[in-house]
C-alpha positions in Angstrom: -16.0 -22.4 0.1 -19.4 -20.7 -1.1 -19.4 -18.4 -4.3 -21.6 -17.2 -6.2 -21.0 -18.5 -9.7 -19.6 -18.5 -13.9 -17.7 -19.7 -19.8 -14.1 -19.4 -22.4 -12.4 -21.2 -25.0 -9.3 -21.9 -27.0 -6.1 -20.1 -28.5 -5.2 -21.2 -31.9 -3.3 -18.9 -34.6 -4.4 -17.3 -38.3 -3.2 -13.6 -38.5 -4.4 -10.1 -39.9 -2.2 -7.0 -40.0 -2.8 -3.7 -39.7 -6.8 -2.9 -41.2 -6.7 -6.2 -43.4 -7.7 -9.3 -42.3 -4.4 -11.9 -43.9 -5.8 -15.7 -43.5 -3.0 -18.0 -42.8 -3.3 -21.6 -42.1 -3.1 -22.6 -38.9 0.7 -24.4 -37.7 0.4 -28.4 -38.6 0.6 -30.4 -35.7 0.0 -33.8 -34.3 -4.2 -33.3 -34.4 -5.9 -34.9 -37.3 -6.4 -33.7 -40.8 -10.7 -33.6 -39.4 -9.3 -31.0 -36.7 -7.3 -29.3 -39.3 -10.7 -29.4 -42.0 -12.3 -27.7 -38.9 -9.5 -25.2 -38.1 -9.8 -23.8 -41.4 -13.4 -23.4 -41.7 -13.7 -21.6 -38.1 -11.1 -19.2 -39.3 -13.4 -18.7 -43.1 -16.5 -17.8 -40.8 -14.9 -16.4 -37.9 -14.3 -12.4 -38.4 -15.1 -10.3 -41.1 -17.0 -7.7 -39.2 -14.5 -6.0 -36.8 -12.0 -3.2 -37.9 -8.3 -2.3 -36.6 -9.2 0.8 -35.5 -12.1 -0.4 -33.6 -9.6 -3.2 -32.2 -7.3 -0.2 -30.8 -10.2 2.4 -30.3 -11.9 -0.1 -27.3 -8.1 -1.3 -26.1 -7.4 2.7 -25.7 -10.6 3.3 -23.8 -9.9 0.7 -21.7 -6.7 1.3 -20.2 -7.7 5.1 -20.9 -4.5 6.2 -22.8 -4.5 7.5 -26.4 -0.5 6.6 -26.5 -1.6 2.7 -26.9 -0.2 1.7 -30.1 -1.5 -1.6 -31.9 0.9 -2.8 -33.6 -0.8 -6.2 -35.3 -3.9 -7.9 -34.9 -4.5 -11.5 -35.3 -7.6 -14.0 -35.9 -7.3 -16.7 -33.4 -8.8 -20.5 -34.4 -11.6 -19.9 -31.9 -14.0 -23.4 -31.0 -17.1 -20.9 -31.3 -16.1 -17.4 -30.4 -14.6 -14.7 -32.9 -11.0 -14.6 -31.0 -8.3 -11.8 -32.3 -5.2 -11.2 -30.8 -3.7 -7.6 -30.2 0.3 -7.1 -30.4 0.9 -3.9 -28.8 4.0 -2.1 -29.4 5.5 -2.6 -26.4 5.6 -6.3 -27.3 2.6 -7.1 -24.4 -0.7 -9.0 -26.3 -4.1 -8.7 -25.0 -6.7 -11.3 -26.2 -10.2 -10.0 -27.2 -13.2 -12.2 -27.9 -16.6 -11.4 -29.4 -19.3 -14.0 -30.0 -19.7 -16.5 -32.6 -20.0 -15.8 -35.9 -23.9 -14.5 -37.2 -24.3 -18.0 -39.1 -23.0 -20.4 -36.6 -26.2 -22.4 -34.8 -25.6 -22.2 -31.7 -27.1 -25.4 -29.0 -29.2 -24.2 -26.2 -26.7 -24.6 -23.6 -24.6 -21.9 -25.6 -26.4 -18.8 -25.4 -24.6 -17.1 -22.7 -20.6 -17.7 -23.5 -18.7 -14.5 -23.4 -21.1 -13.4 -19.6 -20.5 -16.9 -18.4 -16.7 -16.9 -19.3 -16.5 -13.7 -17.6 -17.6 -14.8 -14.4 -16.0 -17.6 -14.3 -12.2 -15.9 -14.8 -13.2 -13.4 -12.4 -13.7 -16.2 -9.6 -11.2 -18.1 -10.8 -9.0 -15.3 -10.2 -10.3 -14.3 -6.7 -10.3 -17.4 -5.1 -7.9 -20.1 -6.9 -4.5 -19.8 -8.1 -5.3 -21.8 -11.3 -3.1 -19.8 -14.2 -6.4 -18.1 -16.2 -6.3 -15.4 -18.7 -7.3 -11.9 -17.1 -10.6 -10.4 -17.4 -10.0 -6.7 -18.0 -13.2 -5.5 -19.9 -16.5 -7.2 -20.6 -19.3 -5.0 -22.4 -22.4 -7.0 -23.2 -23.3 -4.1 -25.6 -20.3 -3.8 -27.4 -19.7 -0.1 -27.6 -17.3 0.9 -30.4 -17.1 -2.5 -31.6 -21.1 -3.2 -31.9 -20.9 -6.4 -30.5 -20.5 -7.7 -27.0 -16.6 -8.4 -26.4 -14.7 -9.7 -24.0 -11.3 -8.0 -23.6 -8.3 -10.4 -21.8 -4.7 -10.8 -20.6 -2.8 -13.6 -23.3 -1.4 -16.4 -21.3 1.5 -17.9 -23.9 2.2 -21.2 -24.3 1.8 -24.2 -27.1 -1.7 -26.3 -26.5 -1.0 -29.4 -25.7 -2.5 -30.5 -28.3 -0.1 -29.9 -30.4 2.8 -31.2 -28.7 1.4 -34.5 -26.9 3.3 -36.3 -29.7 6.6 -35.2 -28.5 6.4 -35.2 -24.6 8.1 -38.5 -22.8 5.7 -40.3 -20.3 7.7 -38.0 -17.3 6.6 -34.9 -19.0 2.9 -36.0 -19.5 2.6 -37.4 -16.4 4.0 -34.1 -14.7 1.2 -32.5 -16.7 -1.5 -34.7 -15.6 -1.0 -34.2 -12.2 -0.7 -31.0 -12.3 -4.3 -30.8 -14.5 -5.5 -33.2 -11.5 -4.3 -30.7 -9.0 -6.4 -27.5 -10.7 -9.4 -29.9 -11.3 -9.2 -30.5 -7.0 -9.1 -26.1 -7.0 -12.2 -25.9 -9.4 -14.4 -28.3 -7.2 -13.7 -27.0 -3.9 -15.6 -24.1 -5.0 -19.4 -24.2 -4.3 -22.5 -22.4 -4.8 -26.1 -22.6 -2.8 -27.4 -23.4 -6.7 -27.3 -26.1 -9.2 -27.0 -25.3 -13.1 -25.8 -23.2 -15.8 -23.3 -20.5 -14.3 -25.3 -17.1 -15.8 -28.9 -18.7 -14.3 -27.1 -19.6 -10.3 -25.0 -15.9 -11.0 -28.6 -14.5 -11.8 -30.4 -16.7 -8.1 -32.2 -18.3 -11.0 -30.6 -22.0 -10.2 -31.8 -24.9 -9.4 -32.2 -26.1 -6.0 -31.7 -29.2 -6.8 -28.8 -31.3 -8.9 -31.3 -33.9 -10.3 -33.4 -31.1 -11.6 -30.6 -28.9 -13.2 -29.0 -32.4 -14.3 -32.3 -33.9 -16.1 -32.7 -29.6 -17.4 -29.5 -30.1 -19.4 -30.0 -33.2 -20.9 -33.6 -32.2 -22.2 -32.4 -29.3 -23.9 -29.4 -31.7 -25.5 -32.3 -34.0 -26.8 -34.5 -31.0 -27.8 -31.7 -29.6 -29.7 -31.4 -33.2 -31.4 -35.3 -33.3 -32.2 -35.0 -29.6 -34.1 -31.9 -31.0 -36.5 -34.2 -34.3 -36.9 -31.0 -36.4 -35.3 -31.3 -40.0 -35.1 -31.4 -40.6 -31.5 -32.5 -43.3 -29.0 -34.9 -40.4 -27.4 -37.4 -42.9 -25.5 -34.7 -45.2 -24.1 -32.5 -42.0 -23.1 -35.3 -40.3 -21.3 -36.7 -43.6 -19.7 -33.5 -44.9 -18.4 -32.3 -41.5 -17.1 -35.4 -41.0 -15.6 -35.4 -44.5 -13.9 -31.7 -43.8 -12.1 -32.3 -40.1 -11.5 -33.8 -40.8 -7.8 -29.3 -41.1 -7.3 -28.3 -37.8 -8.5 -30.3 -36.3 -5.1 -27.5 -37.7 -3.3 -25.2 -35.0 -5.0 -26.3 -31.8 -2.1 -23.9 -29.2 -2.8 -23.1 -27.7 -6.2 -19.8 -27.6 -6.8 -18.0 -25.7 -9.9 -18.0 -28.2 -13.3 -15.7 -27.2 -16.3 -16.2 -29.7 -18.6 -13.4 -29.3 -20.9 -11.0 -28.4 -18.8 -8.8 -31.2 -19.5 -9.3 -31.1 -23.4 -5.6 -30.8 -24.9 -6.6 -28.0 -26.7 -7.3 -26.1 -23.7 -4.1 -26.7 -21.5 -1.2 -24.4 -22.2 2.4 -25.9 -22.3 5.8 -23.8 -21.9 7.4 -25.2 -25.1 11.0 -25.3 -23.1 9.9 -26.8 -19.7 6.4 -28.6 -20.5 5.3 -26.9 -17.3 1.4 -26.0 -17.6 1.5 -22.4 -18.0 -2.2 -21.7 -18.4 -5.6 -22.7 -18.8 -8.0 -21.5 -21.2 -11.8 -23.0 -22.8 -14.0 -22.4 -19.8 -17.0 -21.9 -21.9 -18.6 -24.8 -20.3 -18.7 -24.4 -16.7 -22.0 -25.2 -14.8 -22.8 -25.8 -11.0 -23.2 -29.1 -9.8 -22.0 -32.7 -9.2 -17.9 -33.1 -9.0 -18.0 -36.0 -11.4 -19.0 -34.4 -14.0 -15.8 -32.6 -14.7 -13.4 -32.9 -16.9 -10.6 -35.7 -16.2 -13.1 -37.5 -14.0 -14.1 -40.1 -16.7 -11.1 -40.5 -18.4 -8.1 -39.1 -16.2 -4.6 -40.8 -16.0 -3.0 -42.3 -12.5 -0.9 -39.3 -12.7 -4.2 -36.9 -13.1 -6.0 -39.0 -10.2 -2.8 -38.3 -8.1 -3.5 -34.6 -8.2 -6.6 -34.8 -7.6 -5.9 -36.5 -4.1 -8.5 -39.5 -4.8 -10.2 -41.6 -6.7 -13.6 -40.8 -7.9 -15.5 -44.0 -6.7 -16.7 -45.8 -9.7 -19.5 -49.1 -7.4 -22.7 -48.0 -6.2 -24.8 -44.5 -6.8 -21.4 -42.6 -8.0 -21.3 -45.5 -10.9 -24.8 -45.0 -12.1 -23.8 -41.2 -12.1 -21.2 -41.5 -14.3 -23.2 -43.7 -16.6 -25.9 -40.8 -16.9 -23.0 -38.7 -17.3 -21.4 -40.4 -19.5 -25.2 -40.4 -21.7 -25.3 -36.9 -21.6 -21.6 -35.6 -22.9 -22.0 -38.0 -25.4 -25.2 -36.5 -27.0 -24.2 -33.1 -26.3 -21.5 -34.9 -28.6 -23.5 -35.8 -31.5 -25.9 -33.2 -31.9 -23.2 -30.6 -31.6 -21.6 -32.7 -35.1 -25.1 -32.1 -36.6 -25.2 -28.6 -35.5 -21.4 -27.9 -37.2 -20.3 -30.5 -39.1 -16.9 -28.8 -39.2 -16.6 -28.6 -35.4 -14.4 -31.5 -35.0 -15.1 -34.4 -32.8 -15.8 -38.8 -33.5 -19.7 -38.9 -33.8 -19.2 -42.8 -33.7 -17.4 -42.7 -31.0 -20.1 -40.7 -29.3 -22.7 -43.3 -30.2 -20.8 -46.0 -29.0 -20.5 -44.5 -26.0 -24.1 -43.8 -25.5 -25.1 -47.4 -26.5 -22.7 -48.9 -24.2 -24.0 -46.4 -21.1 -27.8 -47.0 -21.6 -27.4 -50.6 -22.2 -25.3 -50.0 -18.5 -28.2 -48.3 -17.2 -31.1 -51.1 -18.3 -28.7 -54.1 -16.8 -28.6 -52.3 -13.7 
């Protein structure tokens, strides 16, 4: 199926009641006291700008009725984005999101979020039955607010992040295919463009996946050479460059959302552990299938959904491997860029060591 194509993120909780802004720390959970260091600093940069009445003025324009009542207004643990959720009275919540914080350095594959996100929910919406938060205003001027905002329906549910502790290996695996099932709905969806969803939206793409794939990872290492990070820069670019004749076997673009496994982005009904929604589709881009999230690291159960087995011999291997080079330094200099934001940079390194030394055996 041809589309034209599409970025969002995740739904934490810290709170704010009417015209005040009340900072709470976040519910403890399984996640690591790093996770937790970075919860609390997103919520101590994330909103101090927006007002309650602005919150209710633009949710009244909206849905163009002055007898919407706000009730409460929440600060949600955003990953980048400034994330608030709006009780109404009627017990309903709506989920607005504006972008990240004035002091938060952003990489250069981040620029275009909240339009990207958009996009992507809309298509989502239109042409898969993958359980996605509703788009129902997106102003990249901002209006009432002064900031571009992104106005959305609230899926409910607990992140799986913070309940993976507690499932049984029946209720994770139920999960994993299911995860493996919406991962086969994202990737049946194409686009005559390779690249980064607002360029192919925009006819700007790529028309070609080597050239949108070796696009990304430059502005990865560029982002590395402006924070001075210790990279293996010659080896990446040499060894990339020496396998990229394989990624011209990839010939149709196919919808990417790279963290659309991440636990923190999968929404679990507390009572069934059912996935009940799907959220963090900030990085979405067009182009080869196994790049994805799940396809590295996905369980039998995730593979199960999926309906196959990514092949992991031949050209598909060395794909992976350059893969594999890229999320990893996206990895890295993202820890540089907010040393708050969570993640293992030694992992990361290990991982890039082990696929470039992959790449030069091969």
């Amino acid at each position: 199926m041809h589309l034209p194509p599409l970025d969002v993120a995740i739904y934490p909780v810290t709170a704010m009641s009417r015209g005040t802004y009340i900072s709470k720390p976040a519910r403890r959970s399984s996640t690591t006291s790093s996770s937790s260091s970075s919860s609390s600093a997103s919520s101590r940069t994330s909103i101090t700008t927006i007002d309650f009445p602005s919150i209710q003025r633009v949710i009244r324009a909206v849905f163009r009725s002055s007898k919407i009542t706000v009730q409460q207004v929440e600060v949600l643990q955003g990953y980048l984005h400034q994330v608030y959720l709006a009780k109404l009275v009627d017990s309903s919540c709506l989920v607005l999101k504006c972008p990240p914080a004035y002091n938060v350095r952003l990489l250069r594959h981040e620029k275009h979020l909240l339009e990207t996100e958009r996009k992507t929910l809309e298509t989502l919406h239109e042409y898969t039955q993958i359980p996605v938060p509703q788009v129902l205003k997106y102003d990249s001027h901002g209006g009432a607010l002064g900031t571009p905002f992104l106005l959305m329906s609230h899926v409910s549910g607990r992140k799986l992040s913070e309940i993976s502790a507690f499932l049984t290996a029946s209720e994770r695996s139920t999960i994993d295919r299911t995860l493996g099932s919406y991962v086969r709905a994202l990737t049946a969806l194409s686009a005559t463009q390779f690249g980064m969803t607002h360029r192919v939206f925009e006819k700007k793409g790529s028309t070609s996946w080597r050239e949108a794939f070796l696009a990304l990872l430059e502005a990865a290492l560029r982002d590395a050479e402006d924070m001075l990070v210790t990279l293996p820069y010659e080896s990446l670019r040499y060894w990339v460059g020496k396998h990229a004749h394989v990624l011209e076997e990839v010939t149709e673009a196919r919808l990417v959302a790279l963290n659309v496994c991440d636990a923190q982005n999968v929404l679990v009904d507390e009572r069934t552990k059912q996935v009940v929604g799907l959220v963090g589709f900030s990085n979405v881009i067009w182009g080869d299938a196994l790049l994805g999230g799940g396809m590295a690291d996905g369980s039998e159960a995730f593979f199960a959904g999926l309906g196959e087995y990514p092949p992991r011999t031949g050209s598909a291997r060395v794909r992976m491997l350059m893969y594999t080079t890229y999320r990893a330094t996206v990895k890295i200099v993202t820890r540089h860029y907010r040393p708050h934001s969570g993640g293992d940079e030694l992992r990361a390194r290990r991982e890039l060591s082990y696929a470039l030394n992959e790449l030069a055996a091969l």
